[in-house]
C-alpha positions as CSV (number, residue, x, y, z in Angstrom):
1,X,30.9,-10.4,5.9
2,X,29.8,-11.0,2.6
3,X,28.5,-7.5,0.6
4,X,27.6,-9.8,-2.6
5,X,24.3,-9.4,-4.6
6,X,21.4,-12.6,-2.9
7,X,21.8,-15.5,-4.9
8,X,18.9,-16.9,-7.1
9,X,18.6,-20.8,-7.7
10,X,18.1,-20.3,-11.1
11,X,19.6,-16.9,-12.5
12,X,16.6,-15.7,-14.1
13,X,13.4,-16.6,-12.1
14,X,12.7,-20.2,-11.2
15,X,10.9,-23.2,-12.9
16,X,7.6,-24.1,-13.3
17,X,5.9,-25.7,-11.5
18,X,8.0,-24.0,-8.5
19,X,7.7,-20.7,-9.8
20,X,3.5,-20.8,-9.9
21,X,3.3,-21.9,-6.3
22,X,5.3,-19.7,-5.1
23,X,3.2,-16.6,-7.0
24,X,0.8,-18.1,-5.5
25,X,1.8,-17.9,-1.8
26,X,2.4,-14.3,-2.7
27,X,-1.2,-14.0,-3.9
28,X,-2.5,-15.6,-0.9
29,X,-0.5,-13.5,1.9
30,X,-0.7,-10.1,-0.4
31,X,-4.8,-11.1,-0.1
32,X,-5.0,-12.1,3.0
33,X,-2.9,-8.1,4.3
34,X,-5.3,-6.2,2.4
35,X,-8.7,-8.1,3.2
36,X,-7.5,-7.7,7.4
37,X,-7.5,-4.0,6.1
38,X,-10.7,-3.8,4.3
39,X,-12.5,-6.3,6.6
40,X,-11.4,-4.5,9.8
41,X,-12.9,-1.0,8.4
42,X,-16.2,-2.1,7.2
43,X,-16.6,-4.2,10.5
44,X,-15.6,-1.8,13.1
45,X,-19.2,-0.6,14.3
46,X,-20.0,-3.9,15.0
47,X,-16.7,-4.7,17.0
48,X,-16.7,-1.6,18.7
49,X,-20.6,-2.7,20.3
50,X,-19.7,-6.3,21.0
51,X,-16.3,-5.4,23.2
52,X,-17.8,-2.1,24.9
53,X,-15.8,0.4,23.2
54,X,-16.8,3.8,22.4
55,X,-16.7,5.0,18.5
56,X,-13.3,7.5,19.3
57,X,-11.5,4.2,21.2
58,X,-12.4,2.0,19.0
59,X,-10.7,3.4,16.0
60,X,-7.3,2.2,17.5
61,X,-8.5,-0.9,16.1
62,X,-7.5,0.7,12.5
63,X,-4.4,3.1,13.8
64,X,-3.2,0.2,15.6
65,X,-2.2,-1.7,12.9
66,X,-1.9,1.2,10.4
67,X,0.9,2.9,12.5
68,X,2.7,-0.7,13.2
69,X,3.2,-0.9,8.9
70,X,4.1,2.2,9.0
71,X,7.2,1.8,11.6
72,X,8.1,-1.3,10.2
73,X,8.4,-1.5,6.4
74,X,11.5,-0.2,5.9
75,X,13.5,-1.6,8.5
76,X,11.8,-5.3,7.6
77,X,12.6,-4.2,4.1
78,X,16.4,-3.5,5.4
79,X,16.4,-6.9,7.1
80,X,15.5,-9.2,3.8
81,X,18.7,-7.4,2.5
82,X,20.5,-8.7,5.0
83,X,19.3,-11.7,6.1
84,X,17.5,-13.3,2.8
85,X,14.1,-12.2,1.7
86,X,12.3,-15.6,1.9
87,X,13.6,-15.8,6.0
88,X,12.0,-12.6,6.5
89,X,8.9,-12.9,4.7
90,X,7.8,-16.0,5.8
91,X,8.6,-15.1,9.6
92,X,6.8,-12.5,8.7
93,X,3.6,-14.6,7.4
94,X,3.7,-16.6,10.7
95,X,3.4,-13.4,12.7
96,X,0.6,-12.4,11.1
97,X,-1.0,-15.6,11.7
98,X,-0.8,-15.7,15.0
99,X,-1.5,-12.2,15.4
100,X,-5.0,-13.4,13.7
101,X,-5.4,-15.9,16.3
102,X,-5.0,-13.2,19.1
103,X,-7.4,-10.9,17.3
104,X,-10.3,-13.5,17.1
105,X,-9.3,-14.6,20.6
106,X,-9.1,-11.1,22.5
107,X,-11.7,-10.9,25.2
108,X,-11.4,-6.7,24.7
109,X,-10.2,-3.2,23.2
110,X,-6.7,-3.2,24.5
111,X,-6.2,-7.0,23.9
112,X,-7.1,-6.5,20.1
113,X,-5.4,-3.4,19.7
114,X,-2.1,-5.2,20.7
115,X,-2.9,-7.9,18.5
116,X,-3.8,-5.5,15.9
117,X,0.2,-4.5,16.1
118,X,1.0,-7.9,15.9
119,X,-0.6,-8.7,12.8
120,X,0.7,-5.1,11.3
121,X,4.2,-6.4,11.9
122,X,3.5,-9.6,10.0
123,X,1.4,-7.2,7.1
124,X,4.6,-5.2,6.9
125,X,6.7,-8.3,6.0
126,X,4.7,-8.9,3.3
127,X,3.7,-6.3,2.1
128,X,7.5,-4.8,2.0
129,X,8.8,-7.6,0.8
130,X,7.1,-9.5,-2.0
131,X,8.3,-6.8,-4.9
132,X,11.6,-8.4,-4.6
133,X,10.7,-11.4,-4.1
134,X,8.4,-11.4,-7.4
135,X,11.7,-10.2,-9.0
136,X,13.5,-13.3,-8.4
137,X,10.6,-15.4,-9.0
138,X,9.7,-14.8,-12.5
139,X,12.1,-13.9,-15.8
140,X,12.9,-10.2,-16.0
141,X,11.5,-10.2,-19.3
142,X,7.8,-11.1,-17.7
143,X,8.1,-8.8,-14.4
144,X,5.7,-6.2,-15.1
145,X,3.2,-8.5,-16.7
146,X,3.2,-10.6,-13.0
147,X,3.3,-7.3,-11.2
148,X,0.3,-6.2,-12.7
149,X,-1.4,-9.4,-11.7
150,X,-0.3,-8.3,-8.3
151,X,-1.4,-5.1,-8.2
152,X,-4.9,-6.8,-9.4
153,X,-4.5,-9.4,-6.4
154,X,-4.6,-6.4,-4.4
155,X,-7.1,-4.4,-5.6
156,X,-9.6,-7.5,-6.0
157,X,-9.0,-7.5,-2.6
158,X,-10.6,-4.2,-1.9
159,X,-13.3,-4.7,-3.8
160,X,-14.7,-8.1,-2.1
161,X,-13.3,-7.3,1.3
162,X,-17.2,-5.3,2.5
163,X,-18.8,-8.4,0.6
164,X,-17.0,-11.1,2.6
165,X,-17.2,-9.0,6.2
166,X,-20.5,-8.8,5.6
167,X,-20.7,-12.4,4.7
168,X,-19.0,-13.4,7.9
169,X,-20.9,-11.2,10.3
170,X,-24.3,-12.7,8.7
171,X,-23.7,-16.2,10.2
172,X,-20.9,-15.7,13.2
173,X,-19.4,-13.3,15.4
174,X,-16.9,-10.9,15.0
175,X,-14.1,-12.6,16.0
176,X,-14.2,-15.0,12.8
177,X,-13.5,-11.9,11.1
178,X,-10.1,-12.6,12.3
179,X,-10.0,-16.3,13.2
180,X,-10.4,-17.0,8.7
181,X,-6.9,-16.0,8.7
182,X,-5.7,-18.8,10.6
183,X,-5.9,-21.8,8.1
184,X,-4.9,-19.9,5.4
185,X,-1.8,-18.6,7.0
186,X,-0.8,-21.9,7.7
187,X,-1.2,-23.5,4.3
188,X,0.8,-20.1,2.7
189,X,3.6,-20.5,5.5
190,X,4.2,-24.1,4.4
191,X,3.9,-23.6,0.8
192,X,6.2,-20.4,1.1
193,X,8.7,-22.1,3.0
194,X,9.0,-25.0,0.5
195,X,8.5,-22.7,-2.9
196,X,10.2,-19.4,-2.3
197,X,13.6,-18.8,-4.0
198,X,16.5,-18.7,-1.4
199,X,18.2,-15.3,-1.4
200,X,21.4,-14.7,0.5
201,X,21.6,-11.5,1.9
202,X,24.9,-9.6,2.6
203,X,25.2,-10.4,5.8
204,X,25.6,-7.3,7.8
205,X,23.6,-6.3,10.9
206,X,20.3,-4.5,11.6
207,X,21.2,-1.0,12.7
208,X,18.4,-0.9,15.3
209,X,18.9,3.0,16.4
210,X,17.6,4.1,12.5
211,X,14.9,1.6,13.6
212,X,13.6,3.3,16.1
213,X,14.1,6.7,14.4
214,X,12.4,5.4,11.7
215,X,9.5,4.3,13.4
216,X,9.2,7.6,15.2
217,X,9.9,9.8,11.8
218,X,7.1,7.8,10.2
219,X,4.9,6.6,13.1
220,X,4.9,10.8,14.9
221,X,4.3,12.3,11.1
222,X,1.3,10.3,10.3
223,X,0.1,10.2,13.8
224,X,0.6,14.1,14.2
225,X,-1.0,14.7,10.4
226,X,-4.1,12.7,11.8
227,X,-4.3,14.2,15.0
228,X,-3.9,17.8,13.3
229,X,-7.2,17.2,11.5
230,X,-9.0,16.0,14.1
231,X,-8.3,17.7,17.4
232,X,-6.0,21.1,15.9
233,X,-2.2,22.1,15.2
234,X,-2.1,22.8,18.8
235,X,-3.0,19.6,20.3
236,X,-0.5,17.7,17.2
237,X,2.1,20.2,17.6
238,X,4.9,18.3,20.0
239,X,3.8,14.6,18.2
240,X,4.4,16.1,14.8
241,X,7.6,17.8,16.3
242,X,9.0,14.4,17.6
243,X,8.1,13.3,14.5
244,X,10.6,16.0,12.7
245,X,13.5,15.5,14.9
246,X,13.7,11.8,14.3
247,X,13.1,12.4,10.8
248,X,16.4,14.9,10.7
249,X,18.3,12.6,12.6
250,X,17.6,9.7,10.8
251,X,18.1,11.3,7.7
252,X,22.3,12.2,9.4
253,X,22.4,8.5,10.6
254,X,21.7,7.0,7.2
255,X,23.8,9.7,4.8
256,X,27.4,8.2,5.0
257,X,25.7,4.5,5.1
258,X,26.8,2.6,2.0
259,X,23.2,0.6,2.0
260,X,21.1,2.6,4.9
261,X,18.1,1.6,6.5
262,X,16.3,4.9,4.4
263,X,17.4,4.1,1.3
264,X,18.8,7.5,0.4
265,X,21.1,5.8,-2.0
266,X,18.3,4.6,-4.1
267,X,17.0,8.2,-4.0
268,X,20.2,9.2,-5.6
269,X,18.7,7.3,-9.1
270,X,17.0,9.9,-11.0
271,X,14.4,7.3,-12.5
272,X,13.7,5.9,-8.9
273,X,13.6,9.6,-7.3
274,X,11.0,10.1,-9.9
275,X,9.2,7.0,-9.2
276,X,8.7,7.9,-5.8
277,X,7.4,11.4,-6.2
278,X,5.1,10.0,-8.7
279,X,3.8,7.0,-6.5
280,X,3.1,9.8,-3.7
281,X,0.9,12.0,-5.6
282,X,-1.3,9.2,-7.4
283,X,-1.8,7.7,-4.0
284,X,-2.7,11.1,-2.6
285,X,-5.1,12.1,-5.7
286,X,-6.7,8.9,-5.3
287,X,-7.3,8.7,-1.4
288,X,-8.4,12.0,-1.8
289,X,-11.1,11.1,-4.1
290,X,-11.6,7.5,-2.1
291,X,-12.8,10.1,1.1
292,X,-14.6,12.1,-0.8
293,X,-17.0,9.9,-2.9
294,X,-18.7,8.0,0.2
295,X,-19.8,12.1,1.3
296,X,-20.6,13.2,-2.0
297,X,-22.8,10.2,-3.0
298,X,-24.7,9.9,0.0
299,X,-24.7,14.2,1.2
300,X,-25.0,15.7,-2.1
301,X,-27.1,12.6,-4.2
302,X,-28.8,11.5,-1.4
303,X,-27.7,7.7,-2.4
304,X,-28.0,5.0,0.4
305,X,-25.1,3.3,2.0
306,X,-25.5,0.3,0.4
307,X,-25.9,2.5,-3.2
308,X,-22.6,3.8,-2.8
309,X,-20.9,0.7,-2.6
310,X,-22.4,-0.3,-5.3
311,X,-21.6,3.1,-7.2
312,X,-18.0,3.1,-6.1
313,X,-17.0,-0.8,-7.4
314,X,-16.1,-0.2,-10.9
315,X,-13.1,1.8,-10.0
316,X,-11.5,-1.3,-8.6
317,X,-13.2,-3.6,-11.1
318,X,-12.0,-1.7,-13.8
319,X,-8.7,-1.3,-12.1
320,X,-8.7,-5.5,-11.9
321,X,-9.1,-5.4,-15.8
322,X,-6.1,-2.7,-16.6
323,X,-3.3,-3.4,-14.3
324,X,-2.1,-6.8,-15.5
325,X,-2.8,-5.5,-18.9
326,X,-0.9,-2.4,-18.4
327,X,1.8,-4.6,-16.6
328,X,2.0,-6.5,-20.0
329,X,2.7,-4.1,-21.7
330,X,5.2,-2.6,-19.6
331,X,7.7,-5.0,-20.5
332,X,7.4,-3.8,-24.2
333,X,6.9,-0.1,-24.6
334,X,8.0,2.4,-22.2
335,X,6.3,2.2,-18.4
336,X,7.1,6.1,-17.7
337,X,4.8,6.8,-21.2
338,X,2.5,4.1,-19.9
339,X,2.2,5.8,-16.4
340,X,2.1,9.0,-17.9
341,X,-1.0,8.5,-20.2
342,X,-2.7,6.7,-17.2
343,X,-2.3,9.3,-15.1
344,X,-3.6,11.7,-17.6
345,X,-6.7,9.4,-17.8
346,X,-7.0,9.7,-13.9
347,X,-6.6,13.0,-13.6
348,X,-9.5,13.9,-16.9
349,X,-11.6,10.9,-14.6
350,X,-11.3,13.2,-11.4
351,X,-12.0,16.6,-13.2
352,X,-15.1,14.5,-14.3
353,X,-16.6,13.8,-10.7
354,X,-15.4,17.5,-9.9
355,X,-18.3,18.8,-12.6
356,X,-20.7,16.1,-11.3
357,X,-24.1,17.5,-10.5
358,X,-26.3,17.0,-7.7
359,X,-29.1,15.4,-9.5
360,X,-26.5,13.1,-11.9
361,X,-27.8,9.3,-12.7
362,X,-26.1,6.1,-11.6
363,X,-24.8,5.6,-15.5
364,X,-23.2,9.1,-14.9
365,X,-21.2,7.9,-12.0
366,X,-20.6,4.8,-13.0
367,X,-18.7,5.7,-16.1
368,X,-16.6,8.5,-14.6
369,X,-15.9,5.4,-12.0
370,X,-14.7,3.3,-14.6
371,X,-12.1,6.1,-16.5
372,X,-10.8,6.7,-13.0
373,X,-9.9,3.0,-12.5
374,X,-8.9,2.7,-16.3
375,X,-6.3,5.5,-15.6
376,X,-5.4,4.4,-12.0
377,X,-4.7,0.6,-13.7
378,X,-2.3,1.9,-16.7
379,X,-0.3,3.5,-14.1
380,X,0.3,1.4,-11.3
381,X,1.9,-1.9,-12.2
382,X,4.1,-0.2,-14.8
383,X,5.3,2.2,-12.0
384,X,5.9,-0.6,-9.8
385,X,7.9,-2.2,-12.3
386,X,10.2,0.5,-12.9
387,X,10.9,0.9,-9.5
388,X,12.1,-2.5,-8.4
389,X,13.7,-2.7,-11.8
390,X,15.9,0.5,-11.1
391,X,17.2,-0.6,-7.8
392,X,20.1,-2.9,-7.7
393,X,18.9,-6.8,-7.5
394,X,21.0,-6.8,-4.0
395,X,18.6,-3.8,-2.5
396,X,15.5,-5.5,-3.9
397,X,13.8,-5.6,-0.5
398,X,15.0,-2.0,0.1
399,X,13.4,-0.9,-3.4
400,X,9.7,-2.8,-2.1
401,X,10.0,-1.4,1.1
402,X,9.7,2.4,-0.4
403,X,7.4,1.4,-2.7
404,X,5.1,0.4,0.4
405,X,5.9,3.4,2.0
406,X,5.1,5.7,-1.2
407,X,1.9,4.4,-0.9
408,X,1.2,4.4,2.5
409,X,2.3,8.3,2.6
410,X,0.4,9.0,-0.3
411,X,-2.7,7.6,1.1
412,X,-1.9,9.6,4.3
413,X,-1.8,12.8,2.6
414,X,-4.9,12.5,0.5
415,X,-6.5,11.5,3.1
416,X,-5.1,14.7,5.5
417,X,-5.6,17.0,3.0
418,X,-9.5,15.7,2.4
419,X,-10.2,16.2,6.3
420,X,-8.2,19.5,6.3
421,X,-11.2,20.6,3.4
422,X,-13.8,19.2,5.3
423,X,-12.9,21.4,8.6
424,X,-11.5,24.9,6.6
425,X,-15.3,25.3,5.8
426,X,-14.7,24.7,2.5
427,X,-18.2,25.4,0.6
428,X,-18.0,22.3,-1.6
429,X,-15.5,20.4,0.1
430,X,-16.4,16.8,-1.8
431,X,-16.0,19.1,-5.1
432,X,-13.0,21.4,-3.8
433,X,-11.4,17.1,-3.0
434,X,-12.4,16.1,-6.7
435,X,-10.8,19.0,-8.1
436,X,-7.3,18.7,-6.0
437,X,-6.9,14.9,-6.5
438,X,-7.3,16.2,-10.3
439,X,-4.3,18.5,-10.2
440,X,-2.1,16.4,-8.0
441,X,-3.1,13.5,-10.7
442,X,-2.3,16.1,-13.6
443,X,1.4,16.5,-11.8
444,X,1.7,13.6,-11.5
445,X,1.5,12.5,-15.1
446,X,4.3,15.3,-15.6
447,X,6.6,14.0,-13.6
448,X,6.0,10.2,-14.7
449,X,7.0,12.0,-18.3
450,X,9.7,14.0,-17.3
451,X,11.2,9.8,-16.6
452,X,11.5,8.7,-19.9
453,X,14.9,9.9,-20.7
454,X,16.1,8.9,-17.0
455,X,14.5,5.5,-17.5
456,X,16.2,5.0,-21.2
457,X,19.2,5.9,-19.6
458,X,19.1,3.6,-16.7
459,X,21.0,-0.1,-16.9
460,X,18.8,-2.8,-15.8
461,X,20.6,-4.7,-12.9
């Protein structure tokens, strides 16, 4: 079988107008993943009522489709190595549409739940998976500047995802939440299938044991983490233990692999390694702060829901503004020192809300709000850029995949370690959370330094 790098039709990126429709299937499957997510969370009171479920049953509704991302990134990721990226993805994007259509057409809890898996397999394609495929869609020279439009894709997302569940639920019933999906899915299946470039992968097979390990490494960690907070060590202990052992024995499977399922060879890159770690702790600092904020405002400030909605949009906003700027830039000046400085300007943001007093005005909030998202923007799309640029073009998908997954495990800690404050009896837990995102922020920034002779040292392939 053939071990040769996918093949790109042109060399570098593809011709407009090609190249701008297929960005904008991207855009429109990237949106559609992390609306689902938004729209799902927002909505869930109101789903829970209308199919009989109670409030502890119905957040399968969320795990559901969190835990099936979470098993599947990086062996979907593995498969558009070996099978083309554009197969994958857009098999992908017609499994989440139809999973849609079983959401907005499941009659109750366990019906959706399994439909919620669906659509998380489809998610997982796409969101694994269109890293590389931005790569080969757009000149090198203009990657970070289109990356940063992704990452603002996705966080535009966030931000109008309550506004349009809301919307939704206002004039029909829940299942419309879901059944939007389906037109849309269709029209970005076609257009994907005519505009995406046509990668050849190398060939070889799907090793479907690390598969399974991998989905019960990742699936029993996170599970087990979440359990942990919620119902005690005890009661997590044997799922976070399953979760360990096929987390070791994944880990033998995939060391003597020349291009494993868990891309240990990537890890071997000092610039990517770093990448990695950094991408872990600014998702953690910044779930952290994402779980502590809707408490704080509304506990401590006595703000109304609807208040702290309104309080809690310019981060994303702002973030909207910076990324593709940031990404821009990244293709001129050094992305480590880019990341670096923004994750100084997170971190300073964070130590702000941690000194935030009880009685503070909206225009106090707001601001700290907007140097989070500032710092949060600068860093993002240039670390995305330098970790798709420092895996080989041949383990593209692989590179996307971990970058998913760096996020994803980042989120799941911050989000742990928030819960874990809130039941040690912490005395000012929102506070205590403010301050900890800070320092893991402040890390973070060292590390994204400590890059910048690993990344001047690193060919671009």
């Amino acid at each position: 079988m053939s071990t040769s790098a996918p093949i790109l039709e042109p060399a570098d990126g593809l011709p407009a107008p090609r190249r701008y429709y297929a960005i904008a299937a991207i855009w429109m499957a990237v949106g559609m993943a992390v609306l689902d997510s938004s729209i799902a969370n927002v909505a869930l009171p109101t789903i829970a009522r209308e199919v009989g479920a109670s409030p502890g049953a119905s957040i399968w509704i969320i795990n559901a489709y969190q835990l099936a991302i979470t098993a599947s990134l990086l062996p979907l990721a593995s498969l558009g190595d070996k099978i083309g990226y554009r197969r994958v993805y857009t098999v992908g994007l017609v499994v989440f549409t139809l999973g849609s259509l079983a959401c907005a057409l499941s009659p109750g809890l366990p019906q959706l739940a399994a439909a919620r898996i669906l659509q998380g397999l489809g998610g997982s394609a796409i969101m694994s998976l269109n890293p590389a495929l931005i790569r080969f869609i757009v000149p090198q020279r203009t990657l970070g500047r289109w990356l940063g439009f992704n990452a603002m894709v996705v966080a535009a997302g966030a931000v109008v995802g309550p506004t349009i569940a809301s919307a939704i639920l206002a004039v029909a019933p829940w299942p419309w939440l879901f059944a939007v999906n389906v037109p849309l899915g269709v029209i970005a299946v076609a257009v994907s299938w005519a505009a995406l470039p046509r990668t050849e992968g190398s060939g070889a097979r799907l090793d479907f044991i690390s598969a399974a390990l991998n989905a019960g490494a990742f699936g029993g960690l996170i599970l087990g983490a979440e359990t942990a907070t919620r119902d005690g060590i005890l009661a997590a202990s044997p799922i976070l233990a399953g979760g360990l052992v096929a987390g070791v024995l994944l880990v033998a499977r995939q060391l003597p692999l020349p291009a494993p399922l868990l891309p240990i060879d990537l890890l071997r890159i000092p610039v990517f390694r770093l990448s990695m770690l950094t991408s872990i702790c600014s998702f953690a600092a910044q779930m952290l702060a994402f779980v502590a904020l809707p408490f704080f405002l509304q506990s401590r400030m006595g703000r109304s829901a609807v208040e702290v909605g309104l309080l809690m949009t310019p981060w994303p906003v702002v973030l909207c503004v910076a990324a593709p700027l940031a990404g821009r830039a990244a293709d001129r000046i050094s992305a480590s020192l880019l990341c670096g400085v923004g994750l100084a300007i997170f971190a300073a943001g964070l130590a702000l809300l941690a000194l935030l007093p009880s009685d503070a005005s909206d225009l106090q909030v707001i601001w700290r709000m907007m140097v989070c998202g500032l710092g949060f923007g600068l860093f993002q799309s240039p670390n995305n850029r330098v970790i798709v640029t420092s895996a080989p073009r041949q383990r593209a998908g692989a590179a996307g995949g971990m970058l998913a997954t760096a996020r994803l495990l980042g989120q799941t800690i911050g989000a742990v370690t928030m819960a874990g404050l809130f039941h040690a009896g912490v005395r000012e837990p929102t506070l205590a959370g403010f301050a900890t995102a800070s320092v893991i922020a402040a890390a973070a920034a060292g590390v994204s330094l400590l890059r910048m002779r690993a990344e001047t040292s690193q060919p671009q392939v």
